[in-house]
C-alpha positions in Angstrom: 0.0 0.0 0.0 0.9 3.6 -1.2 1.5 6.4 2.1 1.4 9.9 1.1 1.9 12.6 3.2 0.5 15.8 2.0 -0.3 19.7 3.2 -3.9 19.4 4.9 -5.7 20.7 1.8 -8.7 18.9 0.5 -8.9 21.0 -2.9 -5.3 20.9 -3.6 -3.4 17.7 -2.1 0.3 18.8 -2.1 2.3 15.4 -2.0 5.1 16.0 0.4 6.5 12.4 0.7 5.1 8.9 -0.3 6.6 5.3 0.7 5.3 1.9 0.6 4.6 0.2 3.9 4.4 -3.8 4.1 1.3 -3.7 5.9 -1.4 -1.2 7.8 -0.1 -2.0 11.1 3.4 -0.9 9.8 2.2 2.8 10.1 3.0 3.3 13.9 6.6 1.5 13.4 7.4 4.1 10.4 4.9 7.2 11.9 7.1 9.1 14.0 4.2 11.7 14.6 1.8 8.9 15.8 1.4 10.4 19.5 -0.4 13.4 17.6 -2.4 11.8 15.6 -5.8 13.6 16.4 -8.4 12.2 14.4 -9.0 9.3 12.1 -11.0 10.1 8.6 -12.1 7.6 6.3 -13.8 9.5 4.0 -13.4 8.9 0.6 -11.2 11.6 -1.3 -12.3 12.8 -4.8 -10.8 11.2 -7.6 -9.1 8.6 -4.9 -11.3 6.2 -3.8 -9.2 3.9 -2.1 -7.1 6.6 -0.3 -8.1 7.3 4.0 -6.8 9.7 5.5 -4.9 10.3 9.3 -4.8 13.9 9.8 -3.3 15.5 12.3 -2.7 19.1 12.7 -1.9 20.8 9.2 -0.7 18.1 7.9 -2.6 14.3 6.1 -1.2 10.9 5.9 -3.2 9.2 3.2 -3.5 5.6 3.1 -4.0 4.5 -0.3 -5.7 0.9 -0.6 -5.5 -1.0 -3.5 -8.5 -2.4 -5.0 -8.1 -6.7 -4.4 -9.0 -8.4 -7.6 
């Protein structure tokens, strides 16, 4: 799975950094920001329909899930 961090704006994503992880629970081994994670958003994005969102302060770690075949 794809993670992309990005500038907290919904209209305008601004990819900062992306990395694969091995698995979802790898997110708090690789998240050094983890203890300020303030809210969980799984809304769908539009145009990515697979990708949830961790926000937390200005900032969005999307979590892009591929679609199993």
């Amino acid at each position: 799975m794809n993670i992309i961090a990005s500038k907290k704006f919904r209209s305008n994503l601004e990819i900062l950094s992306a990395f694969e992880l091995e698995s979802l629970a790898d997110i708090y081994d690789k998240l050094t920001l983890a203890n300020s994670i303030s809210e969980i958003n799984c809304s769908r994005l539009v145009g990515m329909p697979y990708l949830h969102t961790i926000e937390f302060g200005k900032y969005v770690i999307g979590i892009q899930v591929k679609k199993m075949k």
